[in-house]
C-alpha positions, 0 to 999 in steps of 0.5 A: 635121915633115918629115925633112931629106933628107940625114938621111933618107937617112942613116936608110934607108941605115942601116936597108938595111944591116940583114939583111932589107932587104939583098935591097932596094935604095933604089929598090925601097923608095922605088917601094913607099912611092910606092904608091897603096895603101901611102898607103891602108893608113897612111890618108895624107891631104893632099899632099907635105910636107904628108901624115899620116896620119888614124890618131893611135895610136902603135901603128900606126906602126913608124917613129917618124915613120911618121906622116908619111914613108911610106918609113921606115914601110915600111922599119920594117915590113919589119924588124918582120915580119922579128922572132922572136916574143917570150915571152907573158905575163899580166896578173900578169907571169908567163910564159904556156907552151904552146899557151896561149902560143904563140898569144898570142904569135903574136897579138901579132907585127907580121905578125898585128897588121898583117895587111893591110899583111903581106898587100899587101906580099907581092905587091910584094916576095919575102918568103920569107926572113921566116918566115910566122908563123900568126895565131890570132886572126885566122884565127879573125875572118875563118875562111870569109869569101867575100865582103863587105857594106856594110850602111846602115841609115836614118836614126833621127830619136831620136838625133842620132848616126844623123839620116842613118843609118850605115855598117857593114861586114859580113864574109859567110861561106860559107853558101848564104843569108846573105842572109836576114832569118833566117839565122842564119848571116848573124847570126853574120857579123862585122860593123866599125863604125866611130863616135865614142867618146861619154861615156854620157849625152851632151847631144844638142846638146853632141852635135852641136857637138862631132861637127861640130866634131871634138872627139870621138875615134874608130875601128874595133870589131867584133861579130857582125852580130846585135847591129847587127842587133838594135839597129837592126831590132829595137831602133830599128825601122829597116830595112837595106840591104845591098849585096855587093859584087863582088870577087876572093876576093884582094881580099876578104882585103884588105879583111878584113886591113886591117879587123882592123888597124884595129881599135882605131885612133884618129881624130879624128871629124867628124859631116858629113865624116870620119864612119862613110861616108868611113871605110868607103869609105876602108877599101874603097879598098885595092882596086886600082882603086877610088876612090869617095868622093865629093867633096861638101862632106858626105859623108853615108851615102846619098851614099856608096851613091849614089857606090858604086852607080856606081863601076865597075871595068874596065866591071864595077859594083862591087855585086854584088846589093843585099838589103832587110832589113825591120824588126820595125816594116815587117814587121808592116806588111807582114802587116798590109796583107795582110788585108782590114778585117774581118780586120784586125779580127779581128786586132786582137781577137786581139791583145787577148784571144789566144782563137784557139779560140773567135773564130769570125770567126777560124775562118772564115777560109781557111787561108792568111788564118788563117796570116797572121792568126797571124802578124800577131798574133806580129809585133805582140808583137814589134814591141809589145816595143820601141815600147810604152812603160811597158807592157812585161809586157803587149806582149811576147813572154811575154804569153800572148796571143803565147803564145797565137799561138804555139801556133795557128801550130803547129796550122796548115800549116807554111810562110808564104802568100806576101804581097803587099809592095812593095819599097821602092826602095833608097837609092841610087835617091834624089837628092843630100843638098843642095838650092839653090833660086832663086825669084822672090818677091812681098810682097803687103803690102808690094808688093815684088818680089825674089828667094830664094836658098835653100840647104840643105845636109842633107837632106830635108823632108816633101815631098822624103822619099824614098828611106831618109828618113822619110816625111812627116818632115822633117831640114834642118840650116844651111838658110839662105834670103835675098832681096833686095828694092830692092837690099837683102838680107835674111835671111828664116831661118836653121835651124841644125836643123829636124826633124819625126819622124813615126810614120805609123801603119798599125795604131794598135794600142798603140805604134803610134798615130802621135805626132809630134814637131817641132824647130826651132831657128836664126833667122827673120823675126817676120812677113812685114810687118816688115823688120829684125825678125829674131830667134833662136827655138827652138821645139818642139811635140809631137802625133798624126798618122794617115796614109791612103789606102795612107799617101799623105795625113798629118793631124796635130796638134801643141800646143807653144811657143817661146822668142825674143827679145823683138824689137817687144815680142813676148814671150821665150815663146808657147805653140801649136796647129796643124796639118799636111795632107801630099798626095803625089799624083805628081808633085806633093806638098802641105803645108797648115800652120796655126798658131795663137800665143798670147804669154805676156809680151807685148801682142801679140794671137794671132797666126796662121802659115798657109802652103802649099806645092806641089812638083813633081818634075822629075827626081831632083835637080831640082824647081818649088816654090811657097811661100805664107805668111800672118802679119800679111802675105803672101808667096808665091814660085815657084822651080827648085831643084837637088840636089846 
């Protein structure tokens, strides 16, 4: 609730007349409350009266209702750092003395609990007569921090919290490569997170209703990078991009003075808008000059790299240099591809046996192949460690065949023959996260004419996967596609969550075999002959793909079943068999399905799903598509759809 304003006054002139807001009149106070980044660094939101803070930690605030007026929480600010330091104690209540306590103490003053807000308002007011207090603990997080990193990490299809990726904050240190894979100066880089806080064992569905509708809690943590590093690279086999940013070496202690007094705060959290990417480019915009998070309906994490890849400051982009960090799955590809057949071959029994002595195929081979041959064999056990499942003595990097590799690369030259490996193009080169399409659409059965509206507000299907989705994979989620035929509308489906997660398999060495698995829950249209026959559906189906000719052709197939509503005495239950063809050969990409239904409860005779679908690329947020399908009737339509 707003303080009336005479109260208010009365509170401020009464606050003025203590000794450390004597040197500040109203005004000076009431023009620095107004402050753009004063708002930020108290992570206001909404206008006028109506303005609070997203923070509900009572602990942030100096004020007792610094949560909703932002000059009363500058005025208690400026008194608490004014405050002499307190005595220390432990956990038992006993007095902590010397140096021990003297940190501790220092560490909890309000200057070190809220570095970033002691750090800006140095620049708007003369604080000498506050004595500085020296910040331990903080000095020792942000020692050598000469630069600052957004790290995503793509989507991982296993688990709902990271569908569209995630957002991290990385703090570089001096170093004179903390880019590199294997710097271990960039592992040792801290790293913030920010995420919801969710109980162990969490439903995955009882996820997605709660993260969406903001039932969740949530804040700031931080670790050293290589632990994100290992559970996504390594542990999730997704890849990283980092983008550095460029900013002043002022505005890089900003950020990381605001990051450490965030740390522990509590929010509330919403999967598809106040989620990981709105928080980090909230936390970024303290920087003078920078407003960037984009005013999209969803505010997903390849978005905000698209909005941060454009931003622009006095002319000048934002990011500095953006890095591709591979993970243990791509860079065993990446040897992998280098090698011709036969040496593919080779590998794959060296991969089984580890005899490198005694392989003459192996020994044959030039130098720079054996070294690539070797190296293949160390990164499959690596990979092997994390994807074969049940099998984890044999395919890790103890087994003596890994050991085995290990000791032949000694034996060879030192150094890594350079491979042929294309760069996959970074997220922020894809189009927009939403897509609505319009097309015109024929019942053949039926002889009836109308038009579609599709719309589909997240994210990609296995013909417009591209950049930091999952090729020939498939996340939609609310997509919901109507016509209107003869003047009435009718709803051909609704897919609250529809996903198809595919392992394009290169190798096909154990845990690398290509298994696929689809997802698909909501409401649709029983066949393409019936009107009104709508019905809830939740289907599932599990199988094998293979991807070929340089991963530009998928096979797969799939067996599974649904559960429905048992509409024109279809049955509540069918069991599956089909399959998938997918073509991408630009500009167009092509999916051929076919499925095949037998109803476990019910009369009906076997009933068969074919369809075909056509895509073609018009520009990055545009695209003509033309969808045929066939069960118990035919359809088929031509649209112009549009990202945004």
């Amino acid at each position: 609730m707003k303080i009336p304003q005479a109260i208010r006054t009365w509170l401020l002139l009464t606050l003025l007349s203590t000794p450390v807001l004597a040197d500040y009149s109203q005004s000076e106070l009431a023009h620095v409350a107004e402050q753009t980044t004063w708002l930020k660094l108290l992570k206001y939101e909404g206008e006028g009266n109506s303005q609070k803070s997203a923070v509900f930690s009572e602990g942030f605030f100096f004020a007792d209702n610094g949560s909703t007026d932002p000059e009363a929480e500058l005025a208690a600010t400026l008194i608490a750092f004014s405050s002499p330091l307190q005595p220390a104690y432990d956990d038992k209540g006993e007095l902590l003395e010397g140096l021990k306590g003297e940190n501790v103490s220092k560490d909890q003053h309000p200057q070190c609990r809220f570095r970033g807000r002691y750090t800006w308002l140095k620049t708007q007011f003369d604080l000498s007569t506050i004595e500085e207090i020296n910040c331990p603990a903080f000095e020792e997080w942000s020692a050598d921090v000469d630069s600052i990193s957004f790290i995503l990490a793509t989507g991982y299809l296993n688990n709902p919290a990271s569908f569209y990726g995630h957002t991290l904050l990385k703090l570089n240190t001096r170093s004179e490569d903390h880019t590199s894979s294997q710097s271990s100066n960039r592992l040792l880089d801290q790293s913030v997170n920010y995420g919801a806080i969710i109980p162990d064992g969490e439903n995955p569905f009882v996820y997605i209703v709660k993260g969406i509708s903001g039932f969740y809690e949530a804040g700031f943590t931080h670790k050293e990078f290589y632990y994100h590093d290992h559970n996504y690279g390594d542990g999730q086999l997704r890849d990283q991009w980092e983008y550095e940013l460029d900013l002043s070496q002022e505005e890089v202690q900003l950020v990381t003075a605001h990051a450490w007094e965030l740390l522990g705060r509590k929010y509330d959290y919403y999967f598809f808008t106040r989620n990981c990417a709105y928080r980090m480019a909230e936390l970024f915009e303290v920087v003078d000059g920078v407003e960037f998070k984009p005013d999209r309906t969803f505010m997903l994490p390849q978005a905000f790299f698209q909005e941060l890849s454009q931003a622009r400051r006095n002319g000048e982009p934002l990011i500095r240099e953006v890095y591709y960090h591979p993970s243990k799955q791509q860079i065993l590809y990446n040897s992998y591809l280098n090698l011709n057949s036969d040496q593919q071959e080779i590998t794959h029994e060296l991969i089984a046996t580890g005899d490198f002595r005694n392989n003459t195929d192996y020994q044959t081979q030039p130098t720079d192949k054996r070294q690539i041959i070797t190296d293949t064999v160390m990164n499959y056990y690596q990979f092997a460690e994390v994807a074969v499942e049940g099998k984890r003595s044999s395919y890790e990097p103890t087994a003596p065949q890994y050991s085995a590799a290990l000791k032949e690369r000694f034996r060879l030259p030192v150094g890594t023959p350079e491979l042929d490996t294309e760069i996959p193009a970074a997220p922020h080169n894809g189009r927009n996260p939403s897509l609505l399409r319009l097309s015109g659409k024929h019942l053949t059965s039926a002889n009836k004419t109308g038009i579609q509206l599709l719309v589909r507000p997240a994210y990609y299907d296995a013909l417009d996967a591209r950049e930091g989705h999952v090729k020939n994979g498939q996340l939609a989620m609310g997509t919901i596609a109507a016509s209107i035929y003869d003047d009435a509308l009718r709803l051909d489906y609704f897919d609250l969550i529809n996903i198809s997660s595919v392992n394009n398999a290169v190798t096909y060495l154990p845990g690398d075999r290509g298994f696929a698995w689809k997802l698909r829950a909501g409401a649709i249209r029983q066949t393409e002959s019936c009107d009104h026959c709508v019905i809830p559906r939740f289907s599932g189906s599990f199988g094998k793909a293979r991807a070929l000719f340089d991963q530009n052709m998928m096979i797969a197939g799939y067996v599974g079943g649904a559960l429905q509503d048992n509409r024109n005495d279809a049955g509540y239950a069918y069991i599956s068999a089909g399959a998938d063809l997918l073509l991408h050969l630009a500009p167009v990409d092509i999916k051929l399905s076919s499925e095949a239904r037998q109803h476990i409860d019910s009369d009906w005779a076997d009933e068969y799903d074919h369809s075909a679908e056509f895509r073609f690329e018009t520009s990055t947020n545009s695209e003509l598509r033309i969808v045929g399908r066939h069960n118990r009737g035919s359809s088929i339509s031509a649209g112009y759809g549009v990202y945004w």
